[in-house]
Biopython code that builds the backbone (N, CA, C, O; Angstrom):
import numpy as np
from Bio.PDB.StructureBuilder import StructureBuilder

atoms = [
    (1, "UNK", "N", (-69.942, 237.835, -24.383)),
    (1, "UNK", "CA", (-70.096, 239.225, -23.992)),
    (1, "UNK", "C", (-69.626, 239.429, -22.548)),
    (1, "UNK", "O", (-68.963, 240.444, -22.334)),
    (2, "UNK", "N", (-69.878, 238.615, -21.548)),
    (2, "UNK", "CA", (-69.361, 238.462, -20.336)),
    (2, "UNK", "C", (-67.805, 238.455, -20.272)),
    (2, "UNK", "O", (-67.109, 238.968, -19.395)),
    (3, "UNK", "N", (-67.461, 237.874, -21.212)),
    (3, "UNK", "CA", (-65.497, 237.750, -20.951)),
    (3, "UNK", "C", (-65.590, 239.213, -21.494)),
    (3, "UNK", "O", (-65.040, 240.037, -20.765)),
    (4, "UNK", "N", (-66.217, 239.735, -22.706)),
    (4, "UNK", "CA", (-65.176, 240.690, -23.128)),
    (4, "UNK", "C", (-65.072, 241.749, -21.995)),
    (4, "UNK", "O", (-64.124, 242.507, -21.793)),
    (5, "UNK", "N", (-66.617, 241.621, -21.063)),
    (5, "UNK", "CA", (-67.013, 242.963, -19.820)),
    (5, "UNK", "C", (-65.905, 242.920, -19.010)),
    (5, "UNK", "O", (-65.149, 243.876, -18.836)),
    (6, "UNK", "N", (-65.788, 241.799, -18.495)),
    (6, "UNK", "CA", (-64.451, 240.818, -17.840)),
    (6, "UNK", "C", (-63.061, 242.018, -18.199)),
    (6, "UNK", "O", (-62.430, 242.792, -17.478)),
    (7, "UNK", "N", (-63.017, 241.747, -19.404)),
    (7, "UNK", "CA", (-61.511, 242.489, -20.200)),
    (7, "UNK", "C", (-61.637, 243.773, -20.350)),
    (7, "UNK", "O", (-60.703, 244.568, -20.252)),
    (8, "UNK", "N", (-62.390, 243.960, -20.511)),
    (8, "UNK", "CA", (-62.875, 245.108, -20.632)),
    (8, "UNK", "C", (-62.274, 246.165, -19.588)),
    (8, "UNK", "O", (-61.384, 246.993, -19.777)),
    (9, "UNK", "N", (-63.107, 245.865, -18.296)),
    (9, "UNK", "CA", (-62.117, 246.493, -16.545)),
    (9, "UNK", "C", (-61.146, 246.003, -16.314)),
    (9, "UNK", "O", (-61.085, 245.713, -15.120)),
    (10, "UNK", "N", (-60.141, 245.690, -16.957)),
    (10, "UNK", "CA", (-58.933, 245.168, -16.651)),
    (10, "UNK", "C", (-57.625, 245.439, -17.876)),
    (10, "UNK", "O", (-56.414, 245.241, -17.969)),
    (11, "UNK", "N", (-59.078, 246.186, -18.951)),
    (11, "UNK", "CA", (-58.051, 246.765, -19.407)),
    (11, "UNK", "C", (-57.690, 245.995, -20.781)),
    (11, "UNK", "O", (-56.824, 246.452, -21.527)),
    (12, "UNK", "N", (-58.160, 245.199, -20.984)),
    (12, "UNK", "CA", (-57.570, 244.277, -22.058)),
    (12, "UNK", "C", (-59.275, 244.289, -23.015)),
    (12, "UNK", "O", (-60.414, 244.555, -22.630)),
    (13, "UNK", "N", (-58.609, 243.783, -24.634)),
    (13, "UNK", "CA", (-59.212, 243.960, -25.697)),
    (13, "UNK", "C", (-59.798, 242.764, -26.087)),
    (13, "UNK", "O", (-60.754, 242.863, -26.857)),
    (14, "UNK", "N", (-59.391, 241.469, -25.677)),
    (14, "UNK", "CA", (-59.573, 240.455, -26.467)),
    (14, "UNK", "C", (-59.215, 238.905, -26.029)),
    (14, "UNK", "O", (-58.314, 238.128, -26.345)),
    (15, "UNK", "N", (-60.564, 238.817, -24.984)),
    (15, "UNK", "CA", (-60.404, 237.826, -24.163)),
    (15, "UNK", "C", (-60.004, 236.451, -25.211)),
    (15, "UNK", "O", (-60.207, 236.269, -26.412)),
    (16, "UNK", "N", (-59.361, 235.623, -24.177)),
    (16, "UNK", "CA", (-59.420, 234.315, -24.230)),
    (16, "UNK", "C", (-60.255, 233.307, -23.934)),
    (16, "UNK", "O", (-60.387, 233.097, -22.728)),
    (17, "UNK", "N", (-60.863, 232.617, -24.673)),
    (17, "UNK", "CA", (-62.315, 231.491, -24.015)),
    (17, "UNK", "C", (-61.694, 230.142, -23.691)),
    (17, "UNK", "O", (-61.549, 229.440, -24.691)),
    (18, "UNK", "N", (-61.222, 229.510, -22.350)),
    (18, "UNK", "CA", (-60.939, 228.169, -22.152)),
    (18, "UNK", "C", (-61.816, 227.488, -21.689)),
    (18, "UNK", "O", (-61.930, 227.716, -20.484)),
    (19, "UNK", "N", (-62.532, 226.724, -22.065)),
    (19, "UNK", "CA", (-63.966, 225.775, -22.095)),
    (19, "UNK", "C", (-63.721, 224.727, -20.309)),
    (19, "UNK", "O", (-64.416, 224.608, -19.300)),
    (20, "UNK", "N", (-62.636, 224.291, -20.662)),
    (20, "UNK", "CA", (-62.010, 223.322, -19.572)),
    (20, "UNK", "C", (-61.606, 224.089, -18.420)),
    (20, "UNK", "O", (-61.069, 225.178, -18.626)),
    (21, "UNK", "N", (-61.776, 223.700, -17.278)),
    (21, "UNK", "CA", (-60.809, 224.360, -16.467)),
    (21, "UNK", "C", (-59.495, 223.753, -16.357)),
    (21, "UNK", "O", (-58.668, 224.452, -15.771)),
    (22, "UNK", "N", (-59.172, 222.828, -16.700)),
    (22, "UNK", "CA", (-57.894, 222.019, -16.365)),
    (22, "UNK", "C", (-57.292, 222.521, -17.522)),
    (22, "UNK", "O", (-56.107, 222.208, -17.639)),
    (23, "UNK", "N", (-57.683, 223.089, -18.254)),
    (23, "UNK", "CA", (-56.743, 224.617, -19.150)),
    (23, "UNK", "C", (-56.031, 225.550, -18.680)),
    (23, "UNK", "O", (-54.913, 225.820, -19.116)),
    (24, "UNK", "N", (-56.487, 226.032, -17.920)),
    (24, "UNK", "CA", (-56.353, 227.428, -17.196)),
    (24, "UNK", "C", (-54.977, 227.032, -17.175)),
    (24, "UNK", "O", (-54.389, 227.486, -18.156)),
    (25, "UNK", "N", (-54.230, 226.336, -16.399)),
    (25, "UNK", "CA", (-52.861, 226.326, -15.779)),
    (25, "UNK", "C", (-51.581, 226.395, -17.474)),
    (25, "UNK", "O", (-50.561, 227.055, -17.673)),
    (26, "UNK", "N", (-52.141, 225.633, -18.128)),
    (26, "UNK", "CA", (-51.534, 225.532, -19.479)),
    (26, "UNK", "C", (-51.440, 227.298, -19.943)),
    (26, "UNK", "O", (-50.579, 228.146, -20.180)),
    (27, "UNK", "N", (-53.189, 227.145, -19.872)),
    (27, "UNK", "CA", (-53.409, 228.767, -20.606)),
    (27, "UNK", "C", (-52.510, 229.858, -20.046)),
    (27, "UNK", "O", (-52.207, 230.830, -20.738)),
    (28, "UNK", "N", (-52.047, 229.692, -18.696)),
    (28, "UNK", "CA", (-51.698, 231.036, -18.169)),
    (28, "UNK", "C", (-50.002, 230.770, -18.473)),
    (28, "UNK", "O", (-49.466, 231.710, -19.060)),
    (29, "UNK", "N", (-49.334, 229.895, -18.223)),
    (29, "UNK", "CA", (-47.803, 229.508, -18.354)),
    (29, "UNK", "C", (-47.501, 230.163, -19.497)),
    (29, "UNK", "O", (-46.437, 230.783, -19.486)),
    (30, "UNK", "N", (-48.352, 230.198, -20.776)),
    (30, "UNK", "CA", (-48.549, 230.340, -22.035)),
    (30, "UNK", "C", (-48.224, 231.432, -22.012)),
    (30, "UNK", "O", (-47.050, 231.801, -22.047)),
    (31, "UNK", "N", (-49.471, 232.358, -21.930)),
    (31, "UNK", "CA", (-50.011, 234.088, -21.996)),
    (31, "UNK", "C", (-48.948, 234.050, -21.422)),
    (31, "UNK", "O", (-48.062, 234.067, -22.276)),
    (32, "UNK", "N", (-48.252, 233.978, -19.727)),
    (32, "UNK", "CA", (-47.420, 234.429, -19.122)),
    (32, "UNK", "C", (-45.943, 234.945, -20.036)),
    (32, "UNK", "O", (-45.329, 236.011, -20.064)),
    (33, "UNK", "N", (-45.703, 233.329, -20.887)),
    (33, "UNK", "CA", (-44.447, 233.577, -21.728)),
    (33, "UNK", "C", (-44.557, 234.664, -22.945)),
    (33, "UNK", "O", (-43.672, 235.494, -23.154)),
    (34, "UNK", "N", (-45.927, 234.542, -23.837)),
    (34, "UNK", "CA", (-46.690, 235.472, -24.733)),
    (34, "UNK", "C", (-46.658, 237.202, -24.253)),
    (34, "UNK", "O", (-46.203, 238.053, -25.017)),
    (35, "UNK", "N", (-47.094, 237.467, -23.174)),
    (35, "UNK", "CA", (-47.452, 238.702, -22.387)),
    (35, "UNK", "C", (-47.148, 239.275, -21.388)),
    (35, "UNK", "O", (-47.710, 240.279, -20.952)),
    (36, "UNK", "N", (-45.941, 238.536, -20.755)),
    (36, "UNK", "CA", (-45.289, 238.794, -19.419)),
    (36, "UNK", "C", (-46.039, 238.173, -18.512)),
    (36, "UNK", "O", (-46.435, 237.009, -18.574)),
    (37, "UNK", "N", (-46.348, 239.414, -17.168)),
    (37, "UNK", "CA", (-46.686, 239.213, -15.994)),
    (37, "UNK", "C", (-48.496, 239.996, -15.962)),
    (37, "UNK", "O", (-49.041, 240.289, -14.897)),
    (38, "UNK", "N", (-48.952, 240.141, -16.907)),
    (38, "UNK", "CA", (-49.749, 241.631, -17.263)),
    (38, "UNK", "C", (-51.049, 240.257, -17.642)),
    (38, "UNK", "O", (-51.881, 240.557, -18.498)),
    (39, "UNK", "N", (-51.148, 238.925, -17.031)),
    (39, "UNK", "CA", (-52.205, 238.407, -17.213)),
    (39, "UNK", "C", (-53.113, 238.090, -16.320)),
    (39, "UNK", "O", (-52.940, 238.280, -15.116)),
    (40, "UNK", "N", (-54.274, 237.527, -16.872)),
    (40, "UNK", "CA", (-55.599, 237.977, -15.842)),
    (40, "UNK", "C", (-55.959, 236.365, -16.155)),
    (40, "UNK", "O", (-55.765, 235.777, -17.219)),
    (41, "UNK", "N", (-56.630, 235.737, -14.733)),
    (41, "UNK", "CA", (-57.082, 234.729, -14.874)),
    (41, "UNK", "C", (-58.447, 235.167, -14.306)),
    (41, "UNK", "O", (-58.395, 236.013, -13.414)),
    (42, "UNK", "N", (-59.531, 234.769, -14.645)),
    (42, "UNK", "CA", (-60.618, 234.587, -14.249)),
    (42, "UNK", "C", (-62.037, 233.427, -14.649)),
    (42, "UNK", "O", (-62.300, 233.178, -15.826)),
    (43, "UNK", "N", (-62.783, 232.857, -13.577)),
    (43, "UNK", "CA", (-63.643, 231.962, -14.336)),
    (43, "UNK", "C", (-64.751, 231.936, -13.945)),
    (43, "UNK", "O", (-64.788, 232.588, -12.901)),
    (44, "UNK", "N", (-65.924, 231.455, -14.248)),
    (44, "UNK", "CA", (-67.300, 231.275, -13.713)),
    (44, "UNK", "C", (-67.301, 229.924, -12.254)),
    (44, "UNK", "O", (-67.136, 228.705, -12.277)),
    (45, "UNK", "N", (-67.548, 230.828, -11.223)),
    (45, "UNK", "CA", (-67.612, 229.750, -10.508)),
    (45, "UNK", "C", (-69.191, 228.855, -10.377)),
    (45, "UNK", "O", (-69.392, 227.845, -9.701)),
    (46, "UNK", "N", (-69.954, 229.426, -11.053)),
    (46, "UNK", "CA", (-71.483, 228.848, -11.367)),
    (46, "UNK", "C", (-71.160, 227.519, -12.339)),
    (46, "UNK", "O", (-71.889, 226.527, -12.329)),
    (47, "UNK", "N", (-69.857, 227.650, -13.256)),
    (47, "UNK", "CA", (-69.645, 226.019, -13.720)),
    (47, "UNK", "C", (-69.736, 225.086, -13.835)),
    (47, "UNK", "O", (-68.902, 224.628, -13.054)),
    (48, "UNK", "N", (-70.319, 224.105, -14.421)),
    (48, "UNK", "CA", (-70.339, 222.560, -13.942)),
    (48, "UNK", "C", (-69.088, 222.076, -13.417)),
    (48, "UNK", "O", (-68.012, 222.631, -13.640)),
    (49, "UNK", "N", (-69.237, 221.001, -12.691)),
    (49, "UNK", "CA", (-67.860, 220.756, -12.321)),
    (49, "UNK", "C", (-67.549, 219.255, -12.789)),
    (49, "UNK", "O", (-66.408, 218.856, -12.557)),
    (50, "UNK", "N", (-68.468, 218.352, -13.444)),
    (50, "UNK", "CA", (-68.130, 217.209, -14.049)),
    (50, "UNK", "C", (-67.208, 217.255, -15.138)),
    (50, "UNK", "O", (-67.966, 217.133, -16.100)),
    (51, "UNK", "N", (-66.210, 217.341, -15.532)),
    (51, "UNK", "CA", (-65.442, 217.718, -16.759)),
    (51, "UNK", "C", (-64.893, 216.333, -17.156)),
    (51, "UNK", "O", (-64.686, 216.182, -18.359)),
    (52, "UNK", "N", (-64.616, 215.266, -16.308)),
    (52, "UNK", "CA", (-64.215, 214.088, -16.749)),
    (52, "UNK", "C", (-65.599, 212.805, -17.390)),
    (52, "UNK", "O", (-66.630, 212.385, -16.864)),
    (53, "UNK", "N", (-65.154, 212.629, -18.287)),
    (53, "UNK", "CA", (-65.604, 211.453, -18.948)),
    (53, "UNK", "C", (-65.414, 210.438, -19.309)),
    (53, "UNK", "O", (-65.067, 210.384, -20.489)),
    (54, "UNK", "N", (-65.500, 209.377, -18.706)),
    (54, "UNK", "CA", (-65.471, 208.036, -18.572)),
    (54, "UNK", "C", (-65.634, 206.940, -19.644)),
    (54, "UNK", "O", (-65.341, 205.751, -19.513)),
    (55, "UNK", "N", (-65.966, 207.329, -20.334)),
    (55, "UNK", "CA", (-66.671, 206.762, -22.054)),
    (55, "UNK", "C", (-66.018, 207.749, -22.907)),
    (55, "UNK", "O", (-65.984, 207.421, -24.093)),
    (56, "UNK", "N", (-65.493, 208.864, -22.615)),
    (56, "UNK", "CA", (-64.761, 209.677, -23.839)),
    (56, "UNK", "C", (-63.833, 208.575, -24.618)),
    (56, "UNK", "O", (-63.244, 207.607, -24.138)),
    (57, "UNK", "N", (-63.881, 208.944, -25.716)),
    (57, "UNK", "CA", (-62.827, 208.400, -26.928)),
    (57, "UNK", "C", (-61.209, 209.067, -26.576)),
    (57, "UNK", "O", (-60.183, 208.387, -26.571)),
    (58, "UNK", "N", (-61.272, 210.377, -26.325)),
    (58, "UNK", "CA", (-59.735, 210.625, -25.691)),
    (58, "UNK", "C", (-59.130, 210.498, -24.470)),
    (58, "UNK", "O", (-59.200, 211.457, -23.702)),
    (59, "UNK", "N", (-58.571, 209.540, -24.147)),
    (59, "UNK", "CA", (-58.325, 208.529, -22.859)),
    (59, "UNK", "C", (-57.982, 209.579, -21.589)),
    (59, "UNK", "O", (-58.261, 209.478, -20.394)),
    (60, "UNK", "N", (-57.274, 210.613, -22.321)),
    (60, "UNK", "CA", (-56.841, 211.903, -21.250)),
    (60, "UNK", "C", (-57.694, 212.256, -20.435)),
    (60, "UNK", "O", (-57.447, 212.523, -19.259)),
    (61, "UNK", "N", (-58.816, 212.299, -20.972)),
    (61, "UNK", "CA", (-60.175, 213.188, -20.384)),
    (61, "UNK", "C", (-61.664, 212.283, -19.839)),
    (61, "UNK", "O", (-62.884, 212.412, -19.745)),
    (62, "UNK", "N", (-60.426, 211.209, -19.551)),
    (62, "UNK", "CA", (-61.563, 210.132, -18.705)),
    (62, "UNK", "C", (-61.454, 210.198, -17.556)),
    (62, "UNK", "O", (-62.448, 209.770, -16.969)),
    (63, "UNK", "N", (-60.206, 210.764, -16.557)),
    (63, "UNK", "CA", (-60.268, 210.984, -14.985)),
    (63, "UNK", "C", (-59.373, 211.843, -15.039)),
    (63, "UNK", "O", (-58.729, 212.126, -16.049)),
    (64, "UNK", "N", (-59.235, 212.434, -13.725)),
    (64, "UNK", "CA", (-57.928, 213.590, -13.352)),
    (64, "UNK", "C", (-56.946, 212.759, -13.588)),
    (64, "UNK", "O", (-56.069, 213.146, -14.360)),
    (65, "UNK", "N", (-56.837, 211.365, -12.969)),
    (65, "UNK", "CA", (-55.288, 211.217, -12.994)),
    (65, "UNK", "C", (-53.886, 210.959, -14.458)),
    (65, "UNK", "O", (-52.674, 211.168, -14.504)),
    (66, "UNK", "N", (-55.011, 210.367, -15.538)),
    (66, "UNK", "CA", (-54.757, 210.463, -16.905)),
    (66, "UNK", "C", (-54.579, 211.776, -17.544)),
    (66, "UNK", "O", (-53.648, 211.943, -18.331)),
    (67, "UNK", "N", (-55.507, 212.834, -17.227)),
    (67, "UNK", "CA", (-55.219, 213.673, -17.192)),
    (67, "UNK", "C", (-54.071, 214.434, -16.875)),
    (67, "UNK", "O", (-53.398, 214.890, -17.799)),
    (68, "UNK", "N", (-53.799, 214.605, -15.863)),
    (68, "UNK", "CA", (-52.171, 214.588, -14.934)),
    (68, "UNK", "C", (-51.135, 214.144, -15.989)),
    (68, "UNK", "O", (-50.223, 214.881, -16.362)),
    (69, "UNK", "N", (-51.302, 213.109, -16.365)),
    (69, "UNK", "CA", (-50.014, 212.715, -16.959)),
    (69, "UNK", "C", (-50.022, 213.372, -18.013)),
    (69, "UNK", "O", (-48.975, 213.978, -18.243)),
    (70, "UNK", "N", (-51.170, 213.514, -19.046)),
    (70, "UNK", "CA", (-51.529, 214.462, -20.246)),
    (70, "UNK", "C", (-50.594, 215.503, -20.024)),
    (70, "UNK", "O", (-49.498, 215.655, -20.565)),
    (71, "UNK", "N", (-51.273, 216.355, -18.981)),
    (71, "UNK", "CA", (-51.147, 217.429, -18.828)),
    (71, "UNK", "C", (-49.138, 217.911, -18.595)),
    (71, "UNK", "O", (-48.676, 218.887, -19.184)),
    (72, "UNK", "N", (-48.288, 217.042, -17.699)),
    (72, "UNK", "CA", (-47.287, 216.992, -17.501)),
    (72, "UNK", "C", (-46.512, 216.640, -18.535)),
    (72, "UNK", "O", (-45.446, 217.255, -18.531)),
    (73, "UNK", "N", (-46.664, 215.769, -19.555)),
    (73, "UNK", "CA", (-46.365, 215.713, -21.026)),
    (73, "UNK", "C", (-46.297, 216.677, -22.395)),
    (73, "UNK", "O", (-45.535, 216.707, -23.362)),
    (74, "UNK", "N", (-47.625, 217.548, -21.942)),
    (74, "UNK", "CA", (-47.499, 218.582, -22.907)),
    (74, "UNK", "C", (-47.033, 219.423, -22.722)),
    (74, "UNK", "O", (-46.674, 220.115, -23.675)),
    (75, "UNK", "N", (-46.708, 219.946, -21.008)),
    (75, "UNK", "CA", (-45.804, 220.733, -20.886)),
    (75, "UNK", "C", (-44.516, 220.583, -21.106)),
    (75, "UNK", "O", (-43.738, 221.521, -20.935)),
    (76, "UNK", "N", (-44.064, 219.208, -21.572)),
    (76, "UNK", "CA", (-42.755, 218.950, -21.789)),
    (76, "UNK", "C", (-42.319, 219.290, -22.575)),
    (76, "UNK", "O", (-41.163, 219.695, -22.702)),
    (77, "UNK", "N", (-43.619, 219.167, -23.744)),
    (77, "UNK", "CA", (-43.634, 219.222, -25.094)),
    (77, "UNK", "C", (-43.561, 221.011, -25.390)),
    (77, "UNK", "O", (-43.108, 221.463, -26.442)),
    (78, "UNK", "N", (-44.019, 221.765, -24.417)),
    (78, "UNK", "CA", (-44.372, 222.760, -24.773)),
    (78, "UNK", "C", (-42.797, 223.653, -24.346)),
    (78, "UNK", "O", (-42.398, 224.690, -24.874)),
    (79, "UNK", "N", (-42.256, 223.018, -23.461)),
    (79, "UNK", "CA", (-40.876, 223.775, -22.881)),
    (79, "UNK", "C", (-40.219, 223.412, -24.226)),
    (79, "UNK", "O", (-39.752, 224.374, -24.835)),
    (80, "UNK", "N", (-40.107, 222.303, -24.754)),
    (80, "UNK", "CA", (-39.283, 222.112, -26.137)),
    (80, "UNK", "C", (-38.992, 222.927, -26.974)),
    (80, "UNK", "O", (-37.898, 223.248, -27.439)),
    (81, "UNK", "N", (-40.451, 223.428, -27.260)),
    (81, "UNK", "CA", (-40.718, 224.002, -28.460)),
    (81, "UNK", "C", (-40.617, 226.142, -28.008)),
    (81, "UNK", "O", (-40.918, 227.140, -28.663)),
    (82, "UNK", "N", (-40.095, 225.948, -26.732)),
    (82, "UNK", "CA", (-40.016, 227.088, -26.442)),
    (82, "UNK", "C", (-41.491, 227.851, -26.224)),
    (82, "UNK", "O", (-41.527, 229.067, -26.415)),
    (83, "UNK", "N", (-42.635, 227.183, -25.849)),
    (83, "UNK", "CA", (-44.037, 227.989, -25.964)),
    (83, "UNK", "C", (-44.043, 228.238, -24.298)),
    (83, "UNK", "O", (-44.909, 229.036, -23.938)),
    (84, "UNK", "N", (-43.292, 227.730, -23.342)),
    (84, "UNK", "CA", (-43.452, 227.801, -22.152)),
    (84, "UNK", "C", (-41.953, 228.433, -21.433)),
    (84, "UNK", "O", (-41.872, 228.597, -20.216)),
]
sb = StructureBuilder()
sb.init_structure("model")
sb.init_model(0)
sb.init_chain("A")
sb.init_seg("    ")
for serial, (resi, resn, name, xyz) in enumerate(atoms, 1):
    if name == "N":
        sb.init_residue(resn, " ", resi, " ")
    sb.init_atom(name, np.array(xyz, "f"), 0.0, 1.0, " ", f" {name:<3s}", serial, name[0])
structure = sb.get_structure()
C-alpha cells in the first residue's frame, strides 16, 4: 500500500516491488529502456542493510564482490537480448 501511495504522487499506476537493493540499478536500466526517461526510483531507507549471505546456496549473494561480477554478467546478458 505504501509503494502504490509512492505512485500514486508521481503519477504512476502500478508500482514495482524490488526486495534487494542491489536491484534497483538493473531495475531502472530496464524501466529506463521499457519507459523512457519518465522513471521513479525510490526506497525505504528504514531497511535492513544485511542483504549478503554467507551460507546462501546462490554463490552471487554471499558478498558484494560476487555479486559485482553477477551483476556485470547479466547485464551483458541483458544488452544481448536487447532488454537494456
Amino acid at each position: 500500500m505504501k509503494a502504490k501511495k509512492v505512485a500514486k504522487t508521481c503519477g504512476l499506476h502500478a508500482p514495482l516491488l524490488v526486495a534487494h537493493p542491489e536491484h534497483i540499478q538493473r531495475c531502472f536500466f530496464i524501466a529506463r529502456k521499457i519507459f523512457g526517461k519518465s522513471t521513479t526510483v525510490w526506497f525505504d531507507a528504514n531497511a535492513p542493510t544485511g542483504w549478503f549471505d554467507s551460507k546462501s546456496v546462490q554463490p552471487w549473494t554471499r558478498g558484494p564482490n560476487v555479486w559485482l561480477i553477477y551483476e556485470m554478467l547479466a547485464r551483458i546478458h541483458h544488452r544481448l537480448h536487447g532488454w537494456m
